[in-house]
C-alpha positions as CSV (number, residue, x, y, z in Angstrom):
1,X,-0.1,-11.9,14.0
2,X,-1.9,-15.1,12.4
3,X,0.1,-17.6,11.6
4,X,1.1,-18.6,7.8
5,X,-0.3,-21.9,8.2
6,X,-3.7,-20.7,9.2
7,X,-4.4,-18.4,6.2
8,X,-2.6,-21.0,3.6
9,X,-6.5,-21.4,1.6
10,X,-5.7,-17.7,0.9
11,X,-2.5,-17.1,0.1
12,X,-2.4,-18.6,-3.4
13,X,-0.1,-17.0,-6.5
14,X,-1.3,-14.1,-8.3
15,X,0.7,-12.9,-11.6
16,X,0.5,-8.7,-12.7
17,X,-0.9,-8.4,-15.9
18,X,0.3,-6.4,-18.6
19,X,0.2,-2.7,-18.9
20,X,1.6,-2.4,-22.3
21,X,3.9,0.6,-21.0
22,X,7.6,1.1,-22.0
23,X,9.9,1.7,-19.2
24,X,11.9,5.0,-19.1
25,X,13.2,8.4,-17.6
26,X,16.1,8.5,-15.0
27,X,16.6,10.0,-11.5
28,X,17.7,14.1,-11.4
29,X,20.4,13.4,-8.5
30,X,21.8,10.7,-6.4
31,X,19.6,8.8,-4.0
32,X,19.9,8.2,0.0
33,X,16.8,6.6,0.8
34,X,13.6,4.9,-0.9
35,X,10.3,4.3,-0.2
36,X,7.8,2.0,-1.3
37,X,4.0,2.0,-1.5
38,X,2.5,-1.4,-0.8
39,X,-0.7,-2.5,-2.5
40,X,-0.3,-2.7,-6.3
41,X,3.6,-2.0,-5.8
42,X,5.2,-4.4,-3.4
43,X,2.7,-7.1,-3.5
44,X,-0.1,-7.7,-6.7
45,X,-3.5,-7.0,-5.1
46,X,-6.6,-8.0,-6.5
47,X,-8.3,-4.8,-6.4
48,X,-5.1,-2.5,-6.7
49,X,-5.7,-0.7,-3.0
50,X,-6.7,-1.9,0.3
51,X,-10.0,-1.9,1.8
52,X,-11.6,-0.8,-1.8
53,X,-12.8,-4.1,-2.8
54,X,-16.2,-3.2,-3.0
55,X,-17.5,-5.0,-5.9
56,X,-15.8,-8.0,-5.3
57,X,-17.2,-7.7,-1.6
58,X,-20.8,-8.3,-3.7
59,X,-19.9,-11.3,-5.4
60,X,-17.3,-12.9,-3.4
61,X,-18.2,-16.3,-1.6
62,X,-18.1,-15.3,1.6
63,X,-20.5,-17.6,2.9
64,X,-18.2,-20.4,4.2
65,X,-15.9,-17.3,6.2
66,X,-19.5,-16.1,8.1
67,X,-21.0,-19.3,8.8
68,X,-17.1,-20.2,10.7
69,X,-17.8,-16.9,12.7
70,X,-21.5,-18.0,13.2
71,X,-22.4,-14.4,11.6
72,X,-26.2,-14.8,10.7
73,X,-26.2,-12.3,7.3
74,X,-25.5,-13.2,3.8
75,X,-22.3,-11.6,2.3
76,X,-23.8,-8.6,0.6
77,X,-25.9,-7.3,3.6
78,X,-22.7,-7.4,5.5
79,X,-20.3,-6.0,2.9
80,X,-22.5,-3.2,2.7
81,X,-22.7,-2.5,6.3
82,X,-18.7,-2.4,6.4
83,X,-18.7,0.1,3.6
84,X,-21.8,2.1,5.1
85,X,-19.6,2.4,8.5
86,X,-16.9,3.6,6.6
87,X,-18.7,5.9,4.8
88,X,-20.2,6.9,8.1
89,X,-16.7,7.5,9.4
90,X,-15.0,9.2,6.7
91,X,-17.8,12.0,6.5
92,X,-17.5,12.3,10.9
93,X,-13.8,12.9,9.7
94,X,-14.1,15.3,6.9
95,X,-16.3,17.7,9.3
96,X,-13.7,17.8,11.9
97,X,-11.0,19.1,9.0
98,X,-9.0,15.8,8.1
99,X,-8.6,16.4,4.4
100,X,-8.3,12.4,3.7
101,X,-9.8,10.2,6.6
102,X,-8.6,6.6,7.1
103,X,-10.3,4.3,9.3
104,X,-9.0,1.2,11.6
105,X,-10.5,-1.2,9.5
106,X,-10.9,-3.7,13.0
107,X,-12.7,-1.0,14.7
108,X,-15.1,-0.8,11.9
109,X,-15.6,-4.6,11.9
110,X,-16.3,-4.2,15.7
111,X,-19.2,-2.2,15.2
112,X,-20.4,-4.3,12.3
113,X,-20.3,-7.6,14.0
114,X,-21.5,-6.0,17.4
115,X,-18.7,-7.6,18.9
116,X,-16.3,-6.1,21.6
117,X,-13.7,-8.6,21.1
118,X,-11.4,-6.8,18.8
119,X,-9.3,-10.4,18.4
120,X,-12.3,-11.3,17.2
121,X,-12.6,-8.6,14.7
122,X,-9.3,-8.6,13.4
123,X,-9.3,-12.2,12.4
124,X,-12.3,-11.4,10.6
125,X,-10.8,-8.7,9.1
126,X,-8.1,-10.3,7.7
127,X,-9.7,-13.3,6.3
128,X,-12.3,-11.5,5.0
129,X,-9.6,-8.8,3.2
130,X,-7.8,-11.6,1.9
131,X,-10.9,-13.1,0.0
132,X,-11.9,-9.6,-1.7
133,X,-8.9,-8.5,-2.0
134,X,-6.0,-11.6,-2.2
135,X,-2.2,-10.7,-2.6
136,X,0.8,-12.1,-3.8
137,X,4.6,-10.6,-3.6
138,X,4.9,-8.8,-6.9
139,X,7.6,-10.5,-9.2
140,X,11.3,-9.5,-8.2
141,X,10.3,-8.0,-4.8
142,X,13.2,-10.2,-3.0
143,X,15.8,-9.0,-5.2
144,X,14.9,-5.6,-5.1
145,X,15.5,-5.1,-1.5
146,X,18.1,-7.0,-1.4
147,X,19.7,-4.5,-3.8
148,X,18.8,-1.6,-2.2
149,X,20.0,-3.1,1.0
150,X,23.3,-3.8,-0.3
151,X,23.4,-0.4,-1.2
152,X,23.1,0.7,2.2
153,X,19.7,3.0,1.5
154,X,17.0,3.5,4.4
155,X,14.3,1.6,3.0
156,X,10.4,2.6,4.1
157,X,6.6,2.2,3.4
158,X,4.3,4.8,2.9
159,X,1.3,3.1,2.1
160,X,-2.7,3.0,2.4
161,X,-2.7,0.5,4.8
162,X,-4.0,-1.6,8.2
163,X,-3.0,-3.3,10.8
164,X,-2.3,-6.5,8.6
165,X,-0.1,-4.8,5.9
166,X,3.3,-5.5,7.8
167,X,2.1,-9.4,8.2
168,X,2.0,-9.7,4.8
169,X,6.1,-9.6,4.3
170,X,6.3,-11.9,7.2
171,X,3.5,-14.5,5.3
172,X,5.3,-14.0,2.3
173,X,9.1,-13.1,2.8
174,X,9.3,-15.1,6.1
175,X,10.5,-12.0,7.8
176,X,9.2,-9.0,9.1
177,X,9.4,-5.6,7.4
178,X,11.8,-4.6,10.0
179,X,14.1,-7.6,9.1
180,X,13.7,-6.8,5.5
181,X,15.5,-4.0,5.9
182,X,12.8,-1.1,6.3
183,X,13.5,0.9,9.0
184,X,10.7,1.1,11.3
185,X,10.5,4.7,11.6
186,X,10.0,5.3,7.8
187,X,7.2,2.5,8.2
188,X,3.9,5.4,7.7
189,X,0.7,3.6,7.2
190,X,-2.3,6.0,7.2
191,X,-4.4,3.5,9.6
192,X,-1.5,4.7,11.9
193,X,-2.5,8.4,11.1
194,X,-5.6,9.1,10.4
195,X,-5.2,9.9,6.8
196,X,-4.8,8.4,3.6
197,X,-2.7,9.6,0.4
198,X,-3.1,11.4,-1.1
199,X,-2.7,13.6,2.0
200,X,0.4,15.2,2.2
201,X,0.5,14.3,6.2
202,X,1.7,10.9,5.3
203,X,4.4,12.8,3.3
204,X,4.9,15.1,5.7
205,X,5.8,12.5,7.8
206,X,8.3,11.2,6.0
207,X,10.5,14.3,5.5
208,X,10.2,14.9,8.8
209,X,11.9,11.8,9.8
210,X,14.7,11.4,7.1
211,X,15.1,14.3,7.9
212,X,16.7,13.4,11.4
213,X,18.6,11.2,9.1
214,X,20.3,14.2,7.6
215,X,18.5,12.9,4.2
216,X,17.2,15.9,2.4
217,X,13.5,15.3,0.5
218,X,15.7,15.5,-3.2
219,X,17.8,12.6,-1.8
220,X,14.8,10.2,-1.8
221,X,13.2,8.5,-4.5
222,X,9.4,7.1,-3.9
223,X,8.3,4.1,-5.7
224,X,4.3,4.0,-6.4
225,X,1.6,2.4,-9.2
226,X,-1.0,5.5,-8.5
227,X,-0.1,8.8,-10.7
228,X,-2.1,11.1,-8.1
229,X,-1.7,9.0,-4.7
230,X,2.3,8.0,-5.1
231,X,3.7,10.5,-7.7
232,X,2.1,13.9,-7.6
233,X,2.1,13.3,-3.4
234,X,5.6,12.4,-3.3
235,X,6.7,15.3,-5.9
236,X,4.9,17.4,-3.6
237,X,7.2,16.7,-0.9
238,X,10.5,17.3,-2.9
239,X,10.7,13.5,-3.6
240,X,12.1,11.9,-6.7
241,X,9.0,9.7,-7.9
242,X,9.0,6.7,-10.3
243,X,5.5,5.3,-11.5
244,X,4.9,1.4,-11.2
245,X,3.4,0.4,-14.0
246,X,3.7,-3.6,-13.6
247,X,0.3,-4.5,-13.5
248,X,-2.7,-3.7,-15.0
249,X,-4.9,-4.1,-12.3
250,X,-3.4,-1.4,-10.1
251,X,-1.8,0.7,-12.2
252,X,-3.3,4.3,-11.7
253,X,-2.8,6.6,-14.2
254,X,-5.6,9.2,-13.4
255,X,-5.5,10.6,-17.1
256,X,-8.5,12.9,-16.5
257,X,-8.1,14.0,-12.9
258,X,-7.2,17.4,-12.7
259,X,-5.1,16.8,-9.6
260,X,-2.6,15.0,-12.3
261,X,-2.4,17.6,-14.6
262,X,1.3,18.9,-15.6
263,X,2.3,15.6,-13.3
264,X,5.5,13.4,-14.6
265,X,7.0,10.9,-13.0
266,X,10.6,11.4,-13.2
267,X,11.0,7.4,-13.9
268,X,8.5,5.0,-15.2
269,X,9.7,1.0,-14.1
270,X,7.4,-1.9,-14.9
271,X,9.3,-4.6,-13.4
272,X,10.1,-3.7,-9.9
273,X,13.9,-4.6,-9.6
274,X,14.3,-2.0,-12.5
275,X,14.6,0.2,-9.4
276,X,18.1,-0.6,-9.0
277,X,19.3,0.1,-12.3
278,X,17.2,3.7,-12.0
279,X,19.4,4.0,-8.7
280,X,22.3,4.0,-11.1
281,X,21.1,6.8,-13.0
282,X,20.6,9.2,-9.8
283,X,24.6,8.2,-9.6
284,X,25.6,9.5,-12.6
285,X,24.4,12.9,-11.6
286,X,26.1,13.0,-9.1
């Protein structure tokens, strides 16, 4: 992992912006385990997802970053040569039957720089995520584990993700994810798998291991800020699913995708320690 101390220049605060959405709904029974996404849930992100800022990629000052890494292109040359390779990998994918591909996003920075130094890659990865795309732990996140801890609930992640996504809880939080209380078995990232929500394999996965838990998919309540990616995915599985809407910038509410038609969150929180008082109202079904 990079040290904190190298990545300060990046790591400044971000604030969610409004939504203008009430809070409301309550959970159907009680709950035994929640999961979390990450981008746009956990932590404000500047483009709501990872790895999709794309036209901040254009018009972000990347110049300083390449001319560190001697890299002899001007930001938008190389920016589109990252998202060409991914492009180029998805559609590989998609022929071989994966329904939603993920890449490794170092891998793809391999081929882009020419390099075979993948330490290489990743720290240009990460600083170059971080300048398209800069985070900032989303107001109350602290709290809110903390709570759910003290409630004695396996915590997880089933997010969009790469390699870097657990660093940020240790840059941030001072601790790893592990530490925080998620367990690292319900830690699903679809780098790890090959596939990105909203396929149900990262899901799938999921059940499958609270399952060894003896918690049943109804148990579980799954906390996202993307209507098709987080809720309709998770109600899919069996999940209980309440819709972050705590920032404007990644709240995904996917109004006109038929994939989200007949879809309700059974909760909607826009503050994300109202999760614990939702937790309440799986209680009193009990």
């Amino acid at each position: 992992m990079i040290p904190r101390g190298e990545l300060e220049a990046y790591l400044k605060p971000l604030s969610p912006e409004p939504t203008g959405i009430e809070p409301g709904g309550r959970l159907r029974a009680p709950v035994k385990s929640v999961l979390f996404d990450v981008y746009g849930t956990l932590f404000v992100s500047g483009s709501g997802d990872v790895g999709t800022a794309r036209q901040q990629a254009k018009g972000a000052d990347l110049a300083a970053l390449l001319t560190r890494f001697g890299i002899r292109h001007s930001p938008q040359p190389l920016s589109e040569a990252f998202f060409s390779q991914i492009e180029a990998a998805h559609k590989k994918r998609r022929k071989a039957g994966v329904d939603v591909p993920e890449v490794e996003v170092d891998r793809i920075w391999m081929a882009v720089l020419a390099t075979e130094d993948r330490s290489r890659a990743r720290r240009f990865a990460v600083e170059y995520e971080l300048i398209v795309n800069p985070v900032y732990p989303m107001p109350g996140l602290a709290r809110t584990l903390e709570g759910c801890r003290a409630r004695g609930l396996a915590l997880g992640l089933v997010s969009n993700a790469q390699f870097f996504t657990p660093w940020l809880f240790s840059w941030f939080l001072g601790k790893r994810p592990a530490a925080l209380g998620f367990e690292e078995d319900l830690q699903i990232y679809s780098y790890r798998l090959g596939r990105a929500k909203p396929s149900p394999a990262l899901f799938e996965a999921a059940v499958g291991r609270l399952a060894k838990r003896g918690i049943a998919p109804g148990e579980v309540l799954f906390v996202g800020n993307d209507m098709q990616n987080d809720v309709a995915a998770a109600q899919q599985a069996g999940f209980q699913a309440a819709l972050f809407a705590g920032d404007g910038r990644s709240l995904r509410l996917r109004e006109q995708d038929p994939a989200c038609r007949g879809v309700t969150p059974d909760a909607v929180i826009t503050e994300l320690d109202q999760t614990l008082k939702l937790l309440e109202t799986g209680d009193e079904g009990r």
